[in-house]
C-alpha positions in Angstrom: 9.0 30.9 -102.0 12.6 29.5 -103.1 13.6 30.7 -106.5 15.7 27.3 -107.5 15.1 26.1 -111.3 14.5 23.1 -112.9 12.9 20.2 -111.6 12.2 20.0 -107.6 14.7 17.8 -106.4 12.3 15.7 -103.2 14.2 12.5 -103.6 17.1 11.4 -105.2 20.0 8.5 -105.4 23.3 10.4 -104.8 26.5 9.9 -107.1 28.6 7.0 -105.6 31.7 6.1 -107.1 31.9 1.7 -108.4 27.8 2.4 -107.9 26.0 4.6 -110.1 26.9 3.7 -113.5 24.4 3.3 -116.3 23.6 -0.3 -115.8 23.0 0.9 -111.8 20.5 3.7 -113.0 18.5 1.3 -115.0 17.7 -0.7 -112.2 16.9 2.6 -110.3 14.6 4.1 -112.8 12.7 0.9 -113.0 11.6 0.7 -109.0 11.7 4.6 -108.7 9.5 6.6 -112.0 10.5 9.9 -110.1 14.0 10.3 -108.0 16.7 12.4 -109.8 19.8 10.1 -110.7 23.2 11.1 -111.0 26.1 9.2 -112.7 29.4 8.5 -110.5 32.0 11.5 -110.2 33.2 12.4 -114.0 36.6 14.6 -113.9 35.8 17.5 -115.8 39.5 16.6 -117.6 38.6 14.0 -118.7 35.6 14.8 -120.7 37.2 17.2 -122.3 40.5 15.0 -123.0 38.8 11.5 -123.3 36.2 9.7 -124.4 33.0 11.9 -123.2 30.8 9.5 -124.9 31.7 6.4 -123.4 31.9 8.4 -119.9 28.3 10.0 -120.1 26.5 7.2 -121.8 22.9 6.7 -120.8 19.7 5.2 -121.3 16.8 7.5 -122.3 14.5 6.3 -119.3 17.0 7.5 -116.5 15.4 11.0 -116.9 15.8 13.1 -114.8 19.3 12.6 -114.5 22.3 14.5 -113.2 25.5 14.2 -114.1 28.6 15.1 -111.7 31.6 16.8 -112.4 34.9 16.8 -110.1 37.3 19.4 -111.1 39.0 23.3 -109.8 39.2 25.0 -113.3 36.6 26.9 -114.7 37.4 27.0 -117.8 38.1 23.5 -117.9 34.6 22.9 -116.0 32.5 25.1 -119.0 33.7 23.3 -121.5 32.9 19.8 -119.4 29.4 21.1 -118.8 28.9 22.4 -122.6 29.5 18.7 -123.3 26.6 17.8 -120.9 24.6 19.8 -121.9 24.5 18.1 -125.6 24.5 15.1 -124.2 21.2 15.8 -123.2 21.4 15.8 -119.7 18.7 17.4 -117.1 21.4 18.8 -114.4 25.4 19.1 -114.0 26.6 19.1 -110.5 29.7 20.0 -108.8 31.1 18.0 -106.7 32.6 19.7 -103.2 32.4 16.4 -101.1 34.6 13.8 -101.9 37.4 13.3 -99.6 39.2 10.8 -101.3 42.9 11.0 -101.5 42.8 10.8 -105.2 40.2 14.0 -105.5 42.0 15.6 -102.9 45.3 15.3 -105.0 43.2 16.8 -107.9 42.7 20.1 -106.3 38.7 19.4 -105.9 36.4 17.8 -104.0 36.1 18.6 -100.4 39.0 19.8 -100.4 37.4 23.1 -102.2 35.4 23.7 -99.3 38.9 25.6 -98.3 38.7 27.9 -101.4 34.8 29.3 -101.6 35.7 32.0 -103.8 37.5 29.2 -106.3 34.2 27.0 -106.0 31.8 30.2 -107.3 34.1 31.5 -110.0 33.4 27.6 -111.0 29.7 27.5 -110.5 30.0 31.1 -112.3 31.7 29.7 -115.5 29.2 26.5 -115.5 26.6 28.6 -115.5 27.8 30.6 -118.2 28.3 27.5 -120.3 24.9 26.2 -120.1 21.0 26.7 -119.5 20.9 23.8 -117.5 20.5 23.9 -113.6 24.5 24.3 -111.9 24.0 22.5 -108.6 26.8 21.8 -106.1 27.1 19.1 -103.1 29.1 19.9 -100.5 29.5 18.7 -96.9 29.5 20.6 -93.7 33.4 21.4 -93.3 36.6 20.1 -93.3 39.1 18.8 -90.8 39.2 21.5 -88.4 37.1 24.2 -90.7 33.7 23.1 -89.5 32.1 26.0 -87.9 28.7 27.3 -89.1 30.4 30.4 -90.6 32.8 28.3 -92.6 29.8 26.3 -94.4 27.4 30.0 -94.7 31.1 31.6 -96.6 30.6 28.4 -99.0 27.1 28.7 -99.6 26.9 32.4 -99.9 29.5 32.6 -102.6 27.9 29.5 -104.5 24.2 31.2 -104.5 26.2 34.8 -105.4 27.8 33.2 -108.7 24.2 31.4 -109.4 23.6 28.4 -107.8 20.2 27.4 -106.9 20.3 24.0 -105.7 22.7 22.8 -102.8 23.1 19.2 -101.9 24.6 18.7 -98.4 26.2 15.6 -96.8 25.0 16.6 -93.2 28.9 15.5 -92.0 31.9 17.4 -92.4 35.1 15.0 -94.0 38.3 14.5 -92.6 40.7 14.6 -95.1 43.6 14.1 -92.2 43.7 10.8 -91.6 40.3 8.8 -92.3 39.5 6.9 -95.5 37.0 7.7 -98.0 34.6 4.8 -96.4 35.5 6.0 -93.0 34.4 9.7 -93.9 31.0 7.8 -94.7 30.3 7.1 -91.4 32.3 9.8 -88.7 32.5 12.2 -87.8 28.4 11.9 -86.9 25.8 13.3 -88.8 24.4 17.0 -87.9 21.2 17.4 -89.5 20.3 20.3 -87.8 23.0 22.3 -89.0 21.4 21.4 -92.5 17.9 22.4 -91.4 19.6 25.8 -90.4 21.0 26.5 -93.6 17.3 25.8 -95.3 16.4 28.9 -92.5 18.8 31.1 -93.3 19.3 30.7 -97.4 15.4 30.5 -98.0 15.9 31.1 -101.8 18.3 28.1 -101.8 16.9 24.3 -102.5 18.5 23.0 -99.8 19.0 18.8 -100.2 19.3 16.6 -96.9 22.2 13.9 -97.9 23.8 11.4 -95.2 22.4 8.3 -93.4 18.3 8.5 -94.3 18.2 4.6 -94.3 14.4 4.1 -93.2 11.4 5.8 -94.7 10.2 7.3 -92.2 13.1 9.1 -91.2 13.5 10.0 -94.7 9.8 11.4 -95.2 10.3 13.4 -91.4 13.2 15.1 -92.9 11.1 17.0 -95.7 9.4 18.8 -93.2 12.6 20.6 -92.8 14.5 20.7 -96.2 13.7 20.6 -99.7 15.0 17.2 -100.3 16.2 13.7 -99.4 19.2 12.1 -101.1 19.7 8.0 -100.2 23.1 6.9 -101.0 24.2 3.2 -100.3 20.7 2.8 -98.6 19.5 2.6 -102.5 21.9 0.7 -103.8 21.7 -2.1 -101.1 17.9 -1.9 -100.7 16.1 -0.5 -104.0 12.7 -1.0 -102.8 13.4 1.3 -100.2 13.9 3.7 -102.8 10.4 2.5 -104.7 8.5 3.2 -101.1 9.5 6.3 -100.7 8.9 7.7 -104.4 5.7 5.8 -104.2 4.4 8.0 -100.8 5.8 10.8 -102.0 5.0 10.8 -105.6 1.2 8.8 -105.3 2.2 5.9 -107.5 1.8 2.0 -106.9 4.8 0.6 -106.0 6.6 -1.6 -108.9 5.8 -5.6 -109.3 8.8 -7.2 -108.8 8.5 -9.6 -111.1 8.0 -7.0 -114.1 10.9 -5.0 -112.8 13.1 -8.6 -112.8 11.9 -9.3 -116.1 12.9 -5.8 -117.7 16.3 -6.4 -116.1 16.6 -9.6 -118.2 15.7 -8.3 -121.4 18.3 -4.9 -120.7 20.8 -7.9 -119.7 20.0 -9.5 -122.8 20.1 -6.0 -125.5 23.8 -4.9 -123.0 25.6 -8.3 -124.0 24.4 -8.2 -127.5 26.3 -4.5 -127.2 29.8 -6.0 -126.1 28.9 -5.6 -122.0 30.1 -8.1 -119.8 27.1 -9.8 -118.0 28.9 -9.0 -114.3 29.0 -5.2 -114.8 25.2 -5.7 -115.1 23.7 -8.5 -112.9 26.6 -6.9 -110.2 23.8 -4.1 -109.3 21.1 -6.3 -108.7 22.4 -7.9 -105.5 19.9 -6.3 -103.3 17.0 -7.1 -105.4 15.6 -9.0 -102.4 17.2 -7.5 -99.3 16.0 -8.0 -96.0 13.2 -11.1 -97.6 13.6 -14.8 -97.2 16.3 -16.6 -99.9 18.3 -13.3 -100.2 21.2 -14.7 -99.5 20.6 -17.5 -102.1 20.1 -14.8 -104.9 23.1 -13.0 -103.8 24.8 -16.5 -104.1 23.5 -17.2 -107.2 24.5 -13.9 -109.4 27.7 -14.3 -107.7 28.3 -17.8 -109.2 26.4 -16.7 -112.8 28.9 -17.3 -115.8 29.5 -14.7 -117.7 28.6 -14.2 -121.5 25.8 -16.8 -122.8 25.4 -19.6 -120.0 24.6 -17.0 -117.2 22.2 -15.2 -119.5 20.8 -18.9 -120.4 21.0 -19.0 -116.1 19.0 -16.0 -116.0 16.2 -16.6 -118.8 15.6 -20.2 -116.7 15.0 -18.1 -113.7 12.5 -16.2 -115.5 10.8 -19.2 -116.3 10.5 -20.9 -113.1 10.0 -17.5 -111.0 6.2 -16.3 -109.8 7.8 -13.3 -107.8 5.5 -10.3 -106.1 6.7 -7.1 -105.1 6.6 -5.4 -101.5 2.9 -3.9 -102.7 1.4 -7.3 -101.8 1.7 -11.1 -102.0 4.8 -13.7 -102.0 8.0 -12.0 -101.5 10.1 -14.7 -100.5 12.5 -16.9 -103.3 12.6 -19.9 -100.6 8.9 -20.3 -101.8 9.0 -19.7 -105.0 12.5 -21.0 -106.5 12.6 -25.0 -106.0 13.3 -25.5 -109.7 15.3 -22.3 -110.6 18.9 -22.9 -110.7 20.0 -22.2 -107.5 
């Protein structure tokens, strides 16, 4: 019986950085009632320094959602989380995976893989901070610290200081040499190392992150963890995110054509706010992967105007649509979109 608080986390959407900002999450909530949600890597600085509101705005429907911290100083970390924490979020997680050259100039990220006993004397202060669950994602190693007994020093000292929930990219990053994107794809993925860890730290929650980009592959992997995390799987294809939380969760997959319309009316409320109508509809490009006329919606929220004439663009559409989602019926905008404009 693991002894993790909180929520269980069986499927999530994993922090991406350009991705998961609040406009992303919307559209995530809407074709997924149940996955956890995490905004894009926050630096713990500046929420302290800067504008915390502005950087952990939300809408009340993404709940449950996480929000992810980068930083190395615990002190500077418990205040970050305190300021989470009234901000009403459900989780705060540190981030001990991003290999970017930027992070890794920060003193955090992967690169604190090097420094387990740095990484729990910041889950330690976090927890102190808060109530809320401290979780931490991590990858497997780094550059040429990639041994089994590397990754168990990591998570022992991170369970020690009170962590309860560990999210691991089932790769280790290479922070010598490869790019951010290239660290998203090499070296490859090691999920057995992953299923190992769930053995041997049983009271851990142990989440499976990296490459589950087909539902099947993504429900097989629960027989062995306590959770799958889809990254740019998601984003590209969201209604391969609404499958799985459907089967796993027992709920009808969403109509498409409610979803689009709620989209709409956000669009709508976000540019009578001051939002641009790019930094919206700019999520929305995978609405219909892998279906007929996909490319012709991609095409057309590339072309939208922004401010009143694409929202004009986009009530049209509404009005010339008859749209069904994956659950049954026409799924294809070559049938249904002679009149719209595009």
């Amino acid at each position: 019986m693991t002894s993790f608080d909180g929520p269980p986390h069986r499927l999530s959407v994993a922090p991406m950085m350009d991705r998961t900002d609040r406009h992303c999450r919307y559209l995530l909530r809407l074709v997924a009632p149940n996955a956890w949600l995490y905004t894009e890597m926050v630096t713990a600085a500046a929420i302290v320094r800067g504008d915390a509101e502005r950087l952990l705005a939300y809408d009340d429907s993404e709940h449950p959602v996480a929000a992810q911290l980068g930083g190395s100083d615990p002190s500077i970390l418990a205040a970050a989380t305190q300021t989470v924490a009234r901000a009403g979020f459900d989780a705060v997680n540190l981030n001990v995976g991003c290999p970017s050259d930027r992070v890794q100039a920060g003193c955090f990220g992967a690169a604190l893989m090097a420094e387990p006993t740095l990484v729990a004397d910041c889950v330690r202060a976090m927890r102190k901070a808060t109530d809320l669950p401290v979780t931490v994602k991590t990858r497997l190693g780094i550059d040429e610290h990639d041994s089994y007994e590397f990754l168990c020093d990591l998570v022992a000292a991170v369970e020690a200081a009170g962590c309860r929930t560990l999210i691991v990219h089932a790769r280790k990053a290479w922070l010598k040499g490869l790019s951010p994107k290239q660290n998203r794809n090499v070296p490859a993925l090691d999920y057995g190392r992953v299923h190992r860890l769930k053995r041997d730290f049983p009271n851990l929650e142990v989440i499976l992150n990296g490459g589950l980009d087909a539902e099947a592959v993504a429900i097989d992997e629960l027989e062995h963890v306590d959770g799958v995390v889809l990254g740019r799987a998601a984003y590209h294809d969201p209604w391969l995110l609404a499958a799985i939380d459907a089967r796993l969760y027992g709920g009808a997959l969403p109509d498409a054509e409610s979803v689009l319309d709620a989209l709409c009316r956000y669009a709508e409320a976000e540019l009578e706010r001051g939002s641009r109508l790019r930094t919206v509809t700019r999520h929305w490009m995978g609405f219909y992967a892998g279906k007929p006329g996909a490319r012709r919606w991609r095409r057309f929220l590339g072309e939208l105007p922004d401010g009143a004439a694409g929202l004009r663009a986009l009530r049209n559409l509404g009005s010339n649509r008859n749209f069904r989602g994956r659950s049954g019926g026409v799924t294809s905008l070559e049938e249904n979109c002679g009149s719209t404009p595009f």
